[in-house]
N, C-alpha and C positions, 0 to 999 in steps of 0.2 A: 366494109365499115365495122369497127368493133365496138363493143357494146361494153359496158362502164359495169362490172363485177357490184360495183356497190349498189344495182337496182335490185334489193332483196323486199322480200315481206315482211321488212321490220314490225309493221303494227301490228303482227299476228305474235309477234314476243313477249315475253313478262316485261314492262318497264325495270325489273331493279336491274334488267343487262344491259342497260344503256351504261357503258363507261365513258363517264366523266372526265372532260381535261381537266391536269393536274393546274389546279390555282398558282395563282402568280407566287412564287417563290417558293415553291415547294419542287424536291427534287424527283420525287418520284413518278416511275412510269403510270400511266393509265391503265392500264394491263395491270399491274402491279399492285396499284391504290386498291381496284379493284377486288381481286384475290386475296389483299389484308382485311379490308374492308366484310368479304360473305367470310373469311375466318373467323373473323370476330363474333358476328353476327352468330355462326353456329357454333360456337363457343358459351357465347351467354345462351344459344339456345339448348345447348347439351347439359350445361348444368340447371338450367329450369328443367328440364327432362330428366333428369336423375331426382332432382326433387318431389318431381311429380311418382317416379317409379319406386323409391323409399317410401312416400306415403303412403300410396297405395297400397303396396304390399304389406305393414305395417297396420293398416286399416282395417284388413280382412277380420271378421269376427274369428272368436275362440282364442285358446292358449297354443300358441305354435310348439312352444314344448312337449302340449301334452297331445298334438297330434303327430306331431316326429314321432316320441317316445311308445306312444298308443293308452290304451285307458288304466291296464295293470302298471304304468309304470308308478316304484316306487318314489315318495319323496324327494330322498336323496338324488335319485338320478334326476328329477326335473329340476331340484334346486341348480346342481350343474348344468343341466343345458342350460336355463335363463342365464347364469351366469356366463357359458360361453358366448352366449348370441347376445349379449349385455343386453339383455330383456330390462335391467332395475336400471338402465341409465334413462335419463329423459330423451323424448324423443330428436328433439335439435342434436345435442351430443352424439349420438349414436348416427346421423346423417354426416355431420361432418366430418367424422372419422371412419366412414364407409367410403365416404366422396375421398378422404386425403389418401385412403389406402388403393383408390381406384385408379388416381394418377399416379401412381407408381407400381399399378399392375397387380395389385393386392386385392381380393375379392372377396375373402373370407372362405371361410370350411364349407363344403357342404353338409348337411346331418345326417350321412351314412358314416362322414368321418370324422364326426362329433360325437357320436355315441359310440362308434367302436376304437374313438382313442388315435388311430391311425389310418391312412387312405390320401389322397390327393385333395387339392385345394380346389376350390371354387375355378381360377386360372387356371389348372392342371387337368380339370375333367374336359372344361367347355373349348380347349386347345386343339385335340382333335376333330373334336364335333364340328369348330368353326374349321377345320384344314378343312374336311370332307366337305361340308355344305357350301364352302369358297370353292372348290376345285367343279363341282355340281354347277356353281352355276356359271364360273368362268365357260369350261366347256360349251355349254349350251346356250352362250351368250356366243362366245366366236361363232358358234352357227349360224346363230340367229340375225344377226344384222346383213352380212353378205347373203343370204336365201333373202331378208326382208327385200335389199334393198333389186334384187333381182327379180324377181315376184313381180312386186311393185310397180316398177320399170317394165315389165314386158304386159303387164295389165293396162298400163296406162297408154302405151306405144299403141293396145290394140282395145280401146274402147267399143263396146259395143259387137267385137268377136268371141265365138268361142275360146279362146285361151282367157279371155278377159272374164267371160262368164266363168270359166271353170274356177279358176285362182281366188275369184270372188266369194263364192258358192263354197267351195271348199275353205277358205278362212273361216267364212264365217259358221261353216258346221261344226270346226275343231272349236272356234273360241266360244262356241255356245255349252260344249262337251263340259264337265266339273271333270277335276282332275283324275277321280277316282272312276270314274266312268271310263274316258278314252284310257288310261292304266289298266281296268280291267280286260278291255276289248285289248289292247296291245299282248297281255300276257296269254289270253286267251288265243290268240295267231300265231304268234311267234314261240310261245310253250306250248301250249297244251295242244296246239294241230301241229305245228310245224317241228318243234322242238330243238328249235333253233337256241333261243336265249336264255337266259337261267328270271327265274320269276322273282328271285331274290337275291339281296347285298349282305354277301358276309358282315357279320355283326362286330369280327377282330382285327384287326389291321387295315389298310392303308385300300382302298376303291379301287385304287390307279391298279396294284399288283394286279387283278385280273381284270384288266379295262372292258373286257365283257359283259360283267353286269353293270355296267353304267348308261349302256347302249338306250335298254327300256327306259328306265327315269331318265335321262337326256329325251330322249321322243316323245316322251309324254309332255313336258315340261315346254318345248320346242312347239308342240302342237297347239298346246294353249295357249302360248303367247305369243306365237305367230299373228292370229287373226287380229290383233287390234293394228299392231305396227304394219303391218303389210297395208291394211285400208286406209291408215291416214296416212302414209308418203303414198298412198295411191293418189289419194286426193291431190294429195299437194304437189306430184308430178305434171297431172292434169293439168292442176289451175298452174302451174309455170310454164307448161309447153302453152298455152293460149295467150302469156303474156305480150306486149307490144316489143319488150326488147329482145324476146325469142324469135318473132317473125325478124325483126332486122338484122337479125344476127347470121337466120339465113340467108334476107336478101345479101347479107354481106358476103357470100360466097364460103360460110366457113363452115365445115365438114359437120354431116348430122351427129356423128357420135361426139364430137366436141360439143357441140349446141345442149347436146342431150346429157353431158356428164360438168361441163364446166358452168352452164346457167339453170337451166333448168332443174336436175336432180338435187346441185350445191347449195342451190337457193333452197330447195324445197326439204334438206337436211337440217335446216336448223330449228323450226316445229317437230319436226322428227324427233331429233335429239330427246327432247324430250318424254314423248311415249319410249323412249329407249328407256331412259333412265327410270319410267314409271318400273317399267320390266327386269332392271335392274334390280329394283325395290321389292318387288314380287322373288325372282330367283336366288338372291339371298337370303329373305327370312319367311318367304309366304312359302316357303317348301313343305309344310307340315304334313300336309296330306300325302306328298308324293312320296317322302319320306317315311312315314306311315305304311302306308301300300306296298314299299318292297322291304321295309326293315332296314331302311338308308342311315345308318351310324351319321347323320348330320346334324346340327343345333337345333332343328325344328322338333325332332325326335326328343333332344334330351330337355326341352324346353316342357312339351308336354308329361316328361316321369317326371321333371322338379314339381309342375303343378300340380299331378297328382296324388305325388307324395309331400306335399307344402313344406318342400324343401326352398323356405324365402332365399336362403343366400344364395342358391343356384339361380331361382327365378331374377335377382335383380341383377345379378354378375351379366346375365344372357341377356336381359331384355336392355342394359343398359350399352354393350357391344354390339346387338343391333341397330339402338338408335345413335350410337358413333358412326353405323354404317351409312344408315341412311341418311343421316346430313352429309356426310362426305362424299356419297354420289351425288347429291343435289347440288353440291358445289362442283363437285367434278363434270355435272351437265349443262351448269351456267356454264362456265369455264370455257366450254368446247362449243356450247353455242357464241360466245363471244371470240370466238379463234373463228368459226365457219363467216360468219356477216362480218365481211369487211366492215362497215359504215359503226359498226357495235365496237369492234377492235379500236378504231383509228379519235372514239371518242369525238365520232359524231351523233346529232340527236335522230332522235326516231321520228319518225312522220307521222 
């Protein structure tokens, strides 16, 4: 007897993935409507968010000139910086010709190369920063999901045994750890006793050239986001191995690792998904500590010298490419939970 793919745990989903049949004469797919539809959506929400990130930075008490330039600077040179950072336009004008120059990849100068005339643009600094901090957390994402969903899957298979205790136990000591802690303990094993790993990331070129030091910040970063995704598809393998269409699936004669990879785990991936994507959200821009900790040439790194040198055009170039990022995951984790639930794809309702 086979068992009907579409018995998932839709009501454990966000409603806005329910895709909608397309209305009578309209041509487009459901899938499709869909995908224009959260486009849009974080569309208008990206430019409410850039609004929100120009004010605020703008907000900040004191004369930004005359913390660029420091307290000895003379007149002249502050009259030019306000003039270059169009400090005397109003504040609407100055947003919407930040905003116009931002969709065409224009970011403005930073103020180390405002004041000394020449250097790289706002794009031109935060270019590598985002290659390195992208490459950081791709890596440690391909790990992370196959270890999750293996883990998981052998915790759940043996509830209530030692491996099930250990796997548990051990998630949850890594994801209790702060970053800088389990980094510490890490360098402190692998350098300072073993001397195996290097305790730092060159500060010039490219991570990948000596794929060595990425090894600790990949393990650190793996470690603490392991424990939350490994417990909730534990959860949720559990509660699908106990469902009514798993047991029929085996009465029906069909092989346990099919029962265990085609209902149970497939179903139990689309809650998932999500704490993925939370983790996504985290390994792209919440790097800042780990980054920190070995001297990681990534965005989290140069986010914190713009703030602390209130270097604004830096700070809203960066902070406004992370929030491009992170809507684009959150679409990209709708997206892939409505590809896993059949019943969500085919623009039927949820229960």
């Amino acid at each position: 007897m086979s068992v009907p793919e579409e018995q998932v745990g839709v009501q454990q989903l966000d409603p806005k993935l329910d895709v909608k049949p397309a209305a009578a004469g309209r041509r487009l797919h459901p899938l499709l409507d869909f995908v224009l539809r959260r486009l849009a959506i974080g569309l208008v929400t990206l430019v409410a968010a850039s609004a929100v990130i120009f004010w605020a930075t703008n907000a900040l008490p004191g004369d930004v000139a005359q913390a660029t330039l420091g307290r000895n600077a003379n007149p002249k040179a502050l009259a030019s910086m306000r003039h270059e950072l169009h400090l005397e336009e109003p504040l609407l004008t100055r947003y919407v010709d930040w905003l116009g120059g931002a969709v065409h990849g224009e970011l403005g100068n930073p103020a180390s190369t405002i004041t000394q005339g020449v250097g790289p643009s706002v794009a031109e600094l935060i270019g590598p920063a985002l290659r390195n901090t992208l490459w950081l957390a791709l890596i440690t994402f391909a790990l992370l999901v196959p270890l999750t969903v293996l883990l998981a899957t052998i915790s759940a298979l043996r509830v209530g045994r030692p491996a099930d205790y250990a796997i548990s136990y051990s998630s949850l000591l890594l994801g209790s750890l702060p970053e800088f802690v389990l980094g510490t303990i890490l360098i402190l094993i692998f350098f300072t006793q073993l001397n195996l790993l290097p305790p730092l990331v060159l500060p010039t070129g490219n991570p990948l050239d000596d794929p060595e030091q990425l090894v600790l910040p990949v393990l650190t970063l793996l470690g603490v986001s392991l424990s939350f995704a490994v417990r909730q598809l534990r959860v949720g393998v559990i509660h699908a191995l106990n469902q009514e269409y798993v047991t029929m699936a085996r009465l029906g004669g069909i092989r346990e690792y099919r029962v265990l990879w085609r209902y149970a785990l497939r179903n139990s991936l689309a809650p998932a998904i999500q704490s993925f994507a939370q983790t996504a959200l985290y390994l792209f821009g919440g790097t800042v500590i780990v980054e920190a900790l070995y001297s990681y040439p990534g965005i989290g790194r140069e986010l914190v010298q713009a703030v602390g040198s209130r270097d604004i055009s830096t700070v809203q170039g960066i902070t406004l490419v992370l929030t491009s990022a992170y809507i684009l995951i959150n679409i990209v984790a709708d997206l892939a939970v409505v590809l896993v639930v059949p019943r969500l794809r085919t623009g039927g309702e949820s229960r």
